[in-house]
Legacy VTK file of the C-alpha trace (Angstrom):
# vtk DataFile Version 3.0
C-alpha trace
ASCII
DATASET POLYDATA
POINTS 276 float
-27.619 -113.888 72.155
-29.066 -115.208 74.971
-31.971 -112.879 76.081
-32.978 -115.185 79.000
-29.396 -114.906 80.595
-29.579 -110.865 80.244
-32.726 -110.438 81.224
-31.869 -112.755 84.272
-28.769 -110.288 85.032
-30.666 -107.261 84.549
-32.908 -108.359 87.318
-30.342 -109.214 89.807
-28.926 -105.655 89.164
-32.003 -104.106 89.509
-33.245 -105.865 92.458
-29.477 -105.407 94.128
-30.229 -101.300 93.526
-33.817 -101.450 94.281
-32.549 -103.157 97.745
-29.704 -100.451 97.409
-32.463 -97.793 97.565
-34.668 -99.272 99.904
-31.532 -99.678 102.478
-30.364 -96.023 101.870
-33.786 -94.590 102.306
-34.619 -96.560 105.686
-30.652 -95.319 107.093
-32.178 -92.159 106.148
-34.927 -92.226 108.118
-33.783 -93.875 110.799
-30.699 -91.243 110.863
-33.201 -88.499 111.021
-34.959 -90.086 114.095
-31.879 -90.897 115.857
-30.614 -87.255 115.345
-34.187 -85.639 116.355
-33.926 -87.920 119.433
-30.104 -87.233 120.474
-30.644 -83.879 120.412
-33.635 -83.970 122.635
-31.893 -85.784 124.769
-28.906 -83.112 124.897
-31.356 -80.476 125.219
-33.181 -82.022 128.478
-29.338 -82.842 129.507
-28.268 -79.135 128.927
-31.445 -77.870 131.395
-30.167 -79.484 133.857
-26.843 -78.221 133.969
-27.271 -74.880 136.498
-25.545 -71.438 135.098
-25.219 -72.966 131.347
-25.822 -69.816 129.570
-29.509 -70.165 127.567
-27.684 -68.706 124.313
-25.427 -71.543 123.500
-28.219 -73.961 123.795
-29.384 -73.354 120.199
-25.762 -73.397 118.369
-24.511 -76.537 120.375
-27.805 -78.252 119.537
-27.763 -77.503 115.698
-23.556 -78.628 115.809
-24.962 -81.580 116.927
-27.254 -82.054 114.420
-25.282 -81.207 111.438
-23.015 -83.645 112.812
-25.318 -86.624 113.000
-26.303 -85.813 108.924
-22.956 -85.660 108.079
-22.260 -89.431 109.088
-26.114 -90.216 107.978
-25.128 -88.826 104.474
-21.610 -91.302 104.207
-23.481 -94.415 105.809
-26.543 -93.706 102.650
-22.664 -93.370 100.258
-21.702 -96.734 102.156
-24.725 -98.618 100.922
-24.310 -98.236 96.921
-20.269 -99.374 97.477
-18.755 -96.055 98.150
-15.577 -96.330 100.155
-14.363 -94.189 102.950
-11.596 -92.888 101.051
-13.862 -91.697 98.322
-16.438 -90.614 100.503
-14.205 -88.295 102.269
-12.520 -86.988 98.875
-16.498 -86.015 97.936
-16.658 -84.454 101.049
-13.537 -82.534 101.056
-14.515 -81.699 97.083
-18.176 -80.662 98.125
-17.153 -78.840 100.860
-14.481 -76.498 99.211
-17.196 -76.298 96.022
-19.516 -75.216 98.852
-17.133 -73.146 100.739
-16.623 -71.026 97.241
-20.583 -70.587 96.904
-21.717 -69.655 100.194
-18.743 -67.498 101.687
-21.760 -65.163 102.819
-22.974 -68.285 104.687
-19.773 -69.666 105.440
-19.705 -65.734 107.212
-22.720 -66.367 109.117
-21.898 -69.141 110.605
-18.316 -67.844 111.883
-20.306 -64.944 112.879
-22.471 -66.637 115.259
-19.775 -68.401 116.523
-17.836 -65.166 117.597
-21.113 -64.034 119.009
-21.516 -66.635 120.859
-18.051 -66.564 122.050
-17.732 -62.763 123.185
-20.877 -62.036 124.239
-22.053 -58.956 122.713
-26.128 -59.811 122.853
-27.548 -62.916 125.293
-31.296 -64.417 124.488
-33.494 -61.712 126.490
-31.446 -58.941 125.686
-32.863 -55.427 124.462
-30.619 -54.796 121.561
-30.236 -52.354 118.715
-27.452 -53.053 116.187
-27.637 -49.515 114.161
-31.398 -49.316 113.519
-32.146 -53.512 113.908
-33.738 -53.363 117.417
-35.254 -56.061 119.526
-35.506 -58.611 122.006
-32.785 -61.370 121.566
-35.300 -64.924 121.117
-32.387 -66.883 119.561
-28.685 -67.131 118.334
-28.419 -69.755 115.433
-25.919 -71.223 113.017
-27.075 -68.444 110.718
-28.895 -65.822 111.731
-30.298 -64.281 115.376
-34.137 -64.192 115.910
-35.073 -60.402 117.587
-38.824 -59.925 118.648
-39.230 -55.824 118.083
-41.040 -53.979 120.972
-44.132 -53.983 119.119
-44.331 -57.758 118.886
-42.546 -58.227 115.263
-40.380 -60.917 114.051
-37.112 -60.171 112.862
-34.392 -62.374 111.616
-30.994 -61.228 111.114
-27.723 -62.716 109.403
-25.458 -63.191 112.373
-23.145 -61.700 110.113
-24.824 -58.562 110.020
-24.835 -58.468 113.661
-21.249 -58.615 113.951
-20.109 -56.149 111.160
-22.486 -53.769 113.120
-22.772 -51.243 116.420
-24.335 -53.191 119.389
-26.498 -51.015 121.685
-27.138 -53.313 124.421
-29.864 -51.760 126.745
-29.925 -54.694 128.793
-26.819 -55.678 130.074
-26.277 -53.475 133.129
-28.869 -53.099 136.010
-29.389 -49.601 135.989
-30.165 -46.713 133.196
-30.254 -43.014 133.350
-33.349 -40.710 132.583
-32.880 -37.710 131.043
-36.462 -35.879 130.866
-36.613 -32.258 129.296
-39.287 -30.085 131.169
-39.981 -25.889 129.651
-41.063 -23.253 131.591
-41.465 -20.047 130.863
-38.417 -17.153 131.051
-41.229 -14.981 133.249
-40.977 -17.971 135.802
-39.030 -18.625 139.214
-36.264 -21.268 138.075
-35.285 -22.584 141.411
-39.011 -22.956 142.600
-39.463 -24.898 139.527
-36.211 -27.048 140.233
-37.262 -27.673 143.620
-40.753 -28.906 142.490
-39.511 -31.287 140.051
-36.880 -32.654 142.151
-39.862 -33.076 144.438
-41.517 -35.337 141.487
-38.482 -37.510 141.802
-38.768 -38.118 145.076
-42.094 -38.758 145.128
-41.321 -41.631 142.359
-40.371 -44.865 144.174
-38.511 -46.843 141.563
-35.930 -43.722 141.215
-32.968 -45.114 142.698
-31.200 -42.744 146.001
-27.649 -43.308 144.503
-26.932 -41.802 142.529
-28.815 -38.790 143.258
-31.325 -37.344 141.256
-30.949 -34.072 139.854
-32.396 -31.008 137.712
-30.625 -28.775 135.999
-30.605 -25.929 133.817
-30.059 -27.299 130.409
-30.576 -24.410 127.938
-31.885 -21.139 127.411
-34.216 -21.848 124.220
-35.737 -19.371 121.907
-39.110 -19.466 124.062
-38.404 -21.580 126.827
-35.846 -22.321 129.972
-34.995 -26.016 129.663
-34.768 -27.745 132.913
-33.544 -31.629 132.501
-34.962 -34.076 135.067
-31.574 -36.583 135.342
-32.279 -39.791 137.583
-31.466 -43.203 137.492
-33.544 -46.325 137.514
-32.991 -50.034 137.140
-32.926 -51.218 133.429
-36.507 -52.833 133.351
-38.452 -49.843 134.980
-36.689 -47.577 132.385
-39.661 -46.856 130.194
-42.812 -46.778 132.660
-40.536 -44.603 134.920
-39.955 -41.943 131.885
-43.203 -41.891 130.902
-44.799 -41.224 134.344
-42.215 -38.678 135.035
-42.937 -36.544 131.801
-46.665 -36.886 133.131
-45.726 -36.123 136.774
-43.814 -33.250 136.042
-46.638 -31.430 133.574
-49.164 -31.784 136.164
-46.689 -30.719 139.036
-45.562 -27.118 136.991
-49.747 -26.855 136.064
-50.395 -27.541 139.933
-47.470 -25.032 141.315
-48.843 -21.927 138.786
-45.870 -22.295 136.152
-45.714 -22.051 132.117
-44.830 -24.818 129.989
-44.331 -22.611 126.829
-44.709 -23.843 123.358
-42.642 -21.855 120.562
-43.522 -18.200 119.710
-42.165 -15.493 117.644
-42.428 -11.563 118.052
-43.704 -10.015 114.932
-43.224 -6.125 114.598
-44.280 -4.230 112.272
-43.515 -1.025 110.817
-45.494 1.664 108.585
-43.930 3.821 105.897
-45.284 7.390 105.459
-46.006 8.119 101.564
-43.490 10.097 100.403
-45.223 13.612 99.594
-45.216 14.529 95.929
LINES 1 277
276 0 1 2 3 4 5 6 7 8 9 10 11 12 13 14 15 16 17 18 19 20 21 22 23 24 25 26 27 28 29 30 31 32 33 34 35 36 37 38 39 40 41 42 43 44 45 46 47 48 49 50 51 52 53 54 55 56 57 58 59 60 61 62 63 64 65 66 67 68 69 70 71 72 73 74 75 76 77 78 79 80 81 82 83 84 85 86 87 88 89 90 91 92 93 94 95 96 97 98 99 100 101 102 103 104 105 106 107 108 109 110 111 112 113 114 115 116 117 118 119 120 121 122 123 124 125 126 127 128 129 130 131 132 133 134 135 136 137 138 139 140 141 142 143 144 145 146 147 148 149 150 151 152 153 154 155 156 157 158 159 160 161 162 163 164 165 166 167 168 169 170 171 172 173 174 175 176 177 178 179 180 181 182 183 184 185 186 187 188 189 190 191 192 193 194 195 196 197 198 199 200 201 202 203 204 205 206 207 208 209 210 211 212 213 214 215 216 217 218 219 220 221 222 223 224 225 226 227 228 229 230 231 232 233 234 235 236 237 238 239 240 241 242 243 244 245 246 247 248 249 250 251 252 253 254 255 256 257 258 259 260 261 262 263 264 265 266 267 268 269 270 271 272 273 274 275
């Protein structure tokens, strides 16, 4: 056996593989580069374009992407002497061997794409989606970013999102207040209706139309129940409730009426001793 002859082809394999290697890894790199770059380029593109809606930014983007891997990854196939027809009978294996493991992903993705689609949520929407509230930051491939109201980062499957109840606070202009004031059954109802109503007025980020109103809303167990109903535009919603609850305590305080907290009327009863 010739030993110099194999050693001699052993090399030549080697070295053609070690070249093989070297070649994949740079198409690789290079493919990452080119597909970090691209979709910079898209992005700056996509600002430019006026009224292009902010929340398909992120999904068109990572399409892209994927995209640019997926002909990275048969170009690396290319170099060790794969051809097309294989590569794409991998693909079509790996995908369906894929598809079988990661429906729940597989579900995310169509997901997004049907949220993207319809509309439900848009990136700076106030959302809630049956007790998963927040401020819309992002829509991806998988899941949608929220940022709570207390400054909290929340990431959730897109296909929870669409299996789910969307409360959108954000999409119209304008929200109703409904603010509960008590007073006291001893106290004159329409002088306290006409000095709330006056609190309204007095607010100026109430809106005129529609009109604001107080009403009589129930007859509690210790308390008449007047509801303060107005209507404000969506991004005032909170301050506005807040300073009318405040407004309208020291308004009552100020005009001589009861707010009433709960009470209970105890009476009580004595038994004579029965007389031997």
């Amino acid at each position: 056996m010739d030993w110099y002859v194999i050693l001699a082809k052993s090399s030549s394999v080697l070295v053609t593989y070690l070249l093989n290697i070297i070649g994949a890894l740079i198409i690789l790199i290079l493919g990452k580069i080119f597909a970090n770059w691209f979709t910079r380029l898209v992005n700056r593109g996509m600002e430019r374009v006026p009224g292009l809606d902010t929340t398909l930014k992120p999904l068109i983007l990572n399409i892209i992407r994927y995209s640019i891997y997926v002909f990275v990854v048969a170009a690396v196939l290319a170099q060790f002497g794969v051809q097309t027809a294989s590569i794409i009978t991998v693909l079509g294996a790996a995908g369906l061997a894929i598809g079988l493991a990661l429906q729940g992903t597989l579900s995310n993705i169509a997901s997004g794409v049907m949220l993207i689609l319809l509309s439900p949520l848009k990136v700076g929407e106030y959302i809630d989606a049956e007790g998963v509230a927040g401020t819309v930051v992002e829509i991806g491939l998988f899941s949608t970013n929220l940022k709570t109201f207390d400054g909290i980062y929340v990431s959730v499957p897109n296909s929870t999102l669409w299996s789910s109840t969307i409360r959108n606070y954000s999409r119209f202009p304008t929200r109703r207040i409904d603010s509960v004031v008590g007073i006291s059954y001893e106290d004159d109802v329409d002088k306290a209706i006409e000095a709330l109503l006056e609190v309204l007025r007095l607010e100026s980020r109430v809106l005129e139309n529609p009109a604001p109103k107080v009403l009589v809303d129930e007859l509690a167990d210790s308390s008449v129940n007047l509801k303060m109903r107005c209507w404000v535009a969506s991004k005032d919603f909170w301050d506005v409730s807040f300073e009318l609850r405040r407004e309208s305590k020291l308004k009552l305080e100020s005009s001589g009426f009861t707010i009433p907290f709960p009470q209970r009327d105890v009476h009580l009863y004595s038994e004579k001793n029965p007389i031997d």
